[in-house]
C-alpha positions as CSV (number, residue, x, y, z in Angstrom):
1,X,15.8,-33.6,23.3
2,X,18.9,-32.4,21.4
3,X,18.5,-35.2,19.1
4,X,14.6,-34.6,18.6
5,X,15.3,-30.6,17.5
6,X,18.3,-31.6,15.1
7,X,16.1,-34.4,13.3
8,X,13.1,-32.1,13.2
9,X,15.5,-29.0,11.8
10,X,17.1,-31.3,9.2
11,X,13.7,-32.4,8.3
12,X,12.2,-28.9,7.6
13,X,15.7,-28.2,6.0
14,X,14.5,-30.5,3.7
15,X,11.1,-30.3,2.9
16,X,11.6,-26.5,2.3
17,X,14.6,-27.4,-0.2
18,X,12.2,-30.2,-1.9
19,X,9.6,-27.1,-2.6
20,X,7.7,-28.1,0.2
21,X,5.9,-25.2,1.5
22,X,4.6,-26.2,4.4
23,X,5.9,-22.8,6.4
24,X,5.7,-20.5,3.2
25,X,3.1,-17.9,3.2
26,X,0.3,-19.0,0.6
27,X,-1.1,-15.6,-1.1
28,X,-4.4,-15.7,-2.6
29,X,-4.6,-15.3,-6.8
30,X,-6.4,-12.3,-8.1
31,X,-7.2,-10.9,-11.2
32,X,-5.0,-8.1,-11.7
33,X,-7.7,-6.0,-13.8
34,X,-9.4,-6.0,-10.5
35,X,-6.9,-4.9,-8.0
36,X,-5.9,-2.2,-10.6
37,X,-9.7,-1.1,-10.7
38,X,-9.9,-1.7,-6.8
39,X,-7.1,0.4,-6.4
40,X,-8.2,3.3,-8.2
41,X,-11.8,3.5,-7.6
42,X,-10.7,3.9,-3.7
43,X,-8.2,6.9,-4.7
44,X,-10.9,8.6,-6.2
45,X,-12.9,7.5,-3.1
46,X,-9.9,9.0,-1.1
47,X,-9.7,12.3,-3.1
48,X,-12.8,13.4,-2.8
49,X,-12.8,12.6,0.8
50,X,-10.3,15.6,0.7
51,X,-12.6,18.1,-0.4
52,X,-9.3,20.2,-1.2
53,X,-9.7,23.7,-2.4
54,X,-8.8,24.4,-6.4
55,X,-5.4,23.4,-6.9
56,X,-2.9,22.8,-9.2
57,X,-4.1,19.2,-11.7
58,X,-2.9,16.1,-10.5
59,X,-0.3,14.6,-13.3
60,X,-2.0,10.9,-14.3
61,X,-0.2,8.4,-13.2
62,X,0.0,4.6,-13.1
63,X,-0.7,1.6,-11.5
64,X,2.4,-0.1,-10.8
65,X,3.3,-3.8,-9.7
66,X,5.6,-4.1,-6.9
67,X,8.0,-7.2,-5.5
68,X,7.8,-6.7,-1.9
69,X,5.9,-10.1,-0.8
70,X,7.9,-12.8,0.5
71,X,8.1,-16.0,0.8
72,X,7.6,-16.6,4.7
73,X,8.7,-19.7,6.8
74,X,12.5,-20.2,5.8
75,X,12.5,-18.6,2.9
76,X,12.0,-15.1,4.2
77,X,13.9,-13.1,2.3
78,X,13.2,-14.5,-0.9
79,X,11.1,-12.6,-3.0
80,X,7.9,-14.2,-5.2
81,X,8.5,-13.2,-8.7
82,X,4.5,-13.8,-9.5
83,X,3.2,-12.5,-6.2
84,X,3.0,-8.8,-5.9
85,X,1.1,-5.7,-4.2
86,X,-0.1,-2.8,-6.6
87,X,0.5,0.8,-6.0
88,X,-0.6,4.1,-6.8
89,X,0.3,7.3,-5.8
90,X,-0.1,10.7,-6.2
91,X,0.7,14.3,-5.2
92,X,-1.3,17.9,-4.7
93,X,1.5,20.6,-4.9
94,X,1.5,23.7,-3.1
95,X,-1.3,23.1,-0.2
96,X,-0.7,25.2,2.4
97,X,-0.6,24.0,6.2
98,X,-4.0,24.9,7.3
99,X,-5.7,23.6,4.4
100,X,-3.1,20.3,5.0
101,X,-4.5,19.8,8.6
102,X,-7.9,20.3,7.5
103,X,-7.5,17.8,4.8
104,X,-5.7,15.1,7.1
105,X,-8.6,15.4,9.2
106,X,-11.4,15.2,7.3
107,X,-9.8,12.1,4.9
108,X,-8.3,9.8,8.4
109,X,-12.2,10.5,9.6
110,X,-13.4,9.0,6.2
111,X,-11.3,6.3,6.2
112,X,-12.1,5.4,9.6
113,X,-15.9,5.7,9.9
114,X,-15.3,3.6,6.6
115,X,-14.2,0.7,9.0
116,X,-10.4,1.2,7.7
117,X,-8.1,0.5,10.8
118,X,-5.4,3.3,12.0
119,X,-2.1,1.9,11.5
120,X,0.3,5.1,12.1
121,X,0.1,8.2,12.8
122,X,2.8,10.4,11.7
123,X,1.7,14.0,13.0
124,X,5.1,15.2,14.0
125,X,6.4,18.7,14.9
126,X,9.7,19.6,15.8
127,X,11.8,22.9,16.0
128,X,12.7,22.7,12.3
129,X,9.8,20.6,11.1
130,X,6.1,20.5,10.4
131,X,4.9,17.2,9.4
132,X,1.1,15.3,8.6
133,X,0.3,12.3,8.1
134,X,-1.0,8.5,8.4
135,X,-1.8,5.2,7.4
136,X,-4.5,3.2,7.1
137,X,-5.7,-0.8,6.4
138,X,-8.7,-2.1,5.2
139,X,-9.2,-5.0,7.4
140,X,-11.4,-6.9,5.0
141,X,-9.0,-6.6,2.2
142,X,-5.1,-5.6,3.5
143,X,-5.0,-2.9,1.2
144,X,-3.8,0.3,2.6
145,X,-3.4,3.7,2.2
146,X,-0.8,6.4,3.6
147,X,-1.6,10.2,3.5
148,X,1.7,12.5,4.2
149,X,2.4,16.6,4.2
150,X,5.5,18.4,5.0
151,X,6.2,22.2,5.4
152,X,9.5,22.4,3.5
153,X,7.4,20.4,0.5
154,X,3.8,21.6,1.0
155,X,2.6,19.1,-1.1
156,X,0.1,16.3,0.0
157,X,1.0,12.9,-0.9
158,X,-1.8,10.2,-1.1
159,X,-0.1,6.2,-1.8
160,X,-2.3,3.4,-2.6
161,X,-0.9,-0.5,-2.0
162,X,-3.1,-3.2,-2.8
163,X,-2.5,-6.3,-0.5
164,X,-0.1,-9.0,-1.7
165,X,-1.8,-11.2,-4.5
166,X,-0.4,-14.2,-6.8
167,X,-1.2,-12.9,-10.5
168,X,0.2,-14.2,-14.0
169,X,3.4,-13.3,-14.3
170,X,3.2,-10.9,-17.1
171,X,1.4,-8.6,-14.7
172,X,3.8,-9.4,-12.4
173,X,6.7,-7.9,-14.3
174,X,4.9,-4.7,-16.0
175,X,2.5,-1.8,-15.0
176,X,-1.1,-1.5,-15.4
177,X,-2.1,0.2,-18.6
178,X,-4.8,2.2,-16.5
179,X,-3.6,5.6,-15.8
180,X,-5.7,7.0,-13.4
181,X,-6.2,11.3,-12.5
182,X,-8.5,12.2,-9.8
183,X,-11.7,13.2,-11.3
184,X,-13.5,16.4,-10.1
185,X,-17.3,17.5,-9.9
């Protein structure tokens, strides 16, 4: 038996050094154009889910590329340098709490009755803390989205992450040139 496990380990040792990916995590290509697009049409989606009161303008901001998709099998911690997730995210200063649990509820209920799955729930209140929050996954695509408030902030923080995708790797390596500001009725 001994034998049988230190022949197969040698033999994956050496079919993963030979660029063998037969454990490595295959990601799916994309168009990056797309997942930008994606990404920010489900923000806006997201924003107006709010339904916040007038507030302060939402600074633009951009859709960035991020290395956090691995490899898989024995390669875990390696890093894909053409395989990324996309993220935006964005912040609505100055909401006070009531309108911040309002908000929370009414966008998690949108989400959900969207078919997006609860992933965490991070409603927390302590004796020197105040804190909203939650993320979601859309089970058909991986992307998700995480909604946070805090009462020494009081601002409300909506993220964006596409799911990991294999894109040319000058897309990989630079941000969208699509800025993207909520757009109000």
């Amino acid at each position: 038996m001994r034998k049988t496990a230190t022949i197969l380990a040698l033999l994956l040792a050496a079919l993963t050094t030979a660029g063998c990916s037969v454990l490595e995590r295959e990601y799916p290509s994309a168009d990056p154009a797309t997942l930008s697009q994606r990404l920010t049409d489900r923000a806006q989606w997201a924003y107006d889910g709010m339904a916040l009161p007038p507030h302060k303008a939402v600074k633009p901001v951009q859709v960035i590329p991020g290395h956090s998709c691995y490899a898989g099998g024995l390669s875990i911690d390696k890093t894909l340098p053409d395989v990324v997730t996309f993220d935006l995210s964005w912040t609505v200063e100055d909401i006070p709490a009531d309108v911040a649990r309002a908000t929370e509820a009414r966008l998690r209920r949108k989400f959900t009755s969207a078919g997006w799955t609860l992933t965490h729930d991070s409603n927390r209140r302590g004796k020197n803390f105040f804190e909203l929050g939650f993320r979601v996954q859309d089970p058909a695509t991986g992307d998700q989205f995480d909604l946070a408030w805090n009462e020494l902030t009081t601002s409300l923080f909506l993220s964006g992450y596409t799911s990991c995708a294999k894109v040319p790797q000058s897309a990989a390596d630079k941000p969208s040139p699509k800025t993207w500001t909520p757009q109000t009725a």
